[in-house]
N, C-alpha and C positions, 0 to 999 in steps of 0.2 A: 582134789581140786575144788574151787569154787565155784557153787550155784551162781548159773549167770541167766539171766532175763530171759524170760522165751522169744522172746525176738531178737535176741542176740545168739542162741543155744545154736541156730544153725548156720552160723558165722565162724569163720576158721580164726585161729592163732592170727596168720598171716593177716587176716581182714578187721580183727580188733588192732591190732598193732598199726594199721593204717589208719585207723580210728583214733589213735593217740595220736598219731604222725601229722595228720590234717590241724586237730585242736594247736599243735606247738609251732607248723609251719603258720597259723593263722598269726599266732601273737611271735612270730617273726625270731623261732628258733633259727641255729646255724649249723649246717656240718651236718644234718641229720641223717642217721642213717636205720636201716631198721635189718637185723640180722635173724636168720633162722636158724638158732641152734637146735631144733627140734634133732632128738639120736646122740646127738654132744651133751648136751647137759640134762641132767635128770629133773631138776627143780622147776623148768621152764623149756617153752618152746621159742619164743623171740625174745627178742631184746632190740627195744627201741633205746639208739642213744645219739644226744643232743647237746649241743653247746649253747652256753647264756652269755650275755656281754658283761654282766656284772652279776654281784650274787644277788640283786633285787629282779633281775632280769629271771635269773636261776629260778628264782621261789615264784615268782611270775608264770612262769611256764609250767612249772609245777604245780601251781593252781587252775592253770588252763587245762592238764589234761586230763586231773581229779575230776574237775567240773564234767567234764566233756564225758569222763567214762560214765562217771555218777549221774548223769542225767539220763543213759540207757541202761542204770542200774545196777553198775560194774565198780565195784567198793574195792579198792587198795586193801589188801592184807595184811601191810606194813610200809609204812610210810618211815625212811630217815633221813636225815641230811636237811631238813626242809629251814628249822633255823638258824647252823651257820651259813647257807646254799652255795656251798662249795662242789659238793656232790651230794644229788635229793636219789634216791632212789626209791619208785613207787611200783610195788610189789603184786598185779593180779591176779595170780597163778599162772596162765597160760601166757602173760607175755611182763616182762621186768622193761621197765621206764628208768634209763641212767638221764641225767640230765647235770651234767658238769661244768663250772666255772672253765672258761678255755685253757688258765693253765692248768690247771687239775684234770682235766681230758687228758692231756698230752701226759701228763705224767704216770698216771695209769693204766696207758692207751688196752683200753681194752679189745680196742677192732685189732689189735698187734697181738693179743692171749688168745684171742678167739677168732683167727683167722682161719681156719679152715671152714667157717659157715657161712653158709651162701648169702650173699647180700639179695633183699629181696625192695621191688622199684618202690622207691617213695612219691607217693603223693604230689603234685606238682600244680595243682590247680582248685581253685573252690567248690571243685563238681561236689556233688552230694557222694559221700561213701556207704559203703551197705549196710543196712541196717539204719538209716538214718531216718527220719518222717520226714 
């Protein structure tokens, strides 16, 4: 796993994954949802995923929530998708960022392959998330 920040070290999977979720709902993501596969998949514990209105929108949102990790000093371990932005997928160990053009969501519905894991509440207001100054 990834070295992540001491002020981040005692924040859960679930509560960085909110931390993406806040940055995407600010720059006016859709559809988001944030999954706990934590026991289902061995490479990760959540997976935040998100729809874009257009692929500028796409790469848009995918800038916002690089920014947002990387400012509490949480670096992407693999970033793809970012220059067609059809699908970016931004990789931190402990939670995977899908953010899809809205046909390309439905076509690989992923909440449909990985429906057995628990939806967990998204974010809904500008309140401060944890670990934030």
């Amino acid at each position: 796993m990834k070295k992540i920040a001491k002020n981040l070290a005692q924040l859960s999977s679930l509560e960085l994954a909110q931390l993406a979720a806040r940055a995407a709902i600010d720059k006016k993501a859709e559809n988001l949802v944030i999954m706990n596969v934590e026991g289902l998949a061995s490479f990760t514990d959540c997976f935040v995923i998100m729809s874009g209105r257009s692929t500028r929108h796409v790469q848009g949102l995918a800038q916002a929530v690089d920014d947002a990790l990387a400012s509490k000093r949480l670096k992407s371990a693999n970033t793809e998708g970012l220059t067609e932005g059809h699908w970016v997928l931004l990789d931190y160990g402990e939670i995977v960022v899908h953010i899809f053009y809205s046909d390309t969501r439905e076509f690989y519905d992923l909440e449909g392959l990985w429906h057995d894991a628990p939806r967990v509440p998204v974010p809904e207001t500008p309140a401060a998330m944890p670990g934030e100054d």
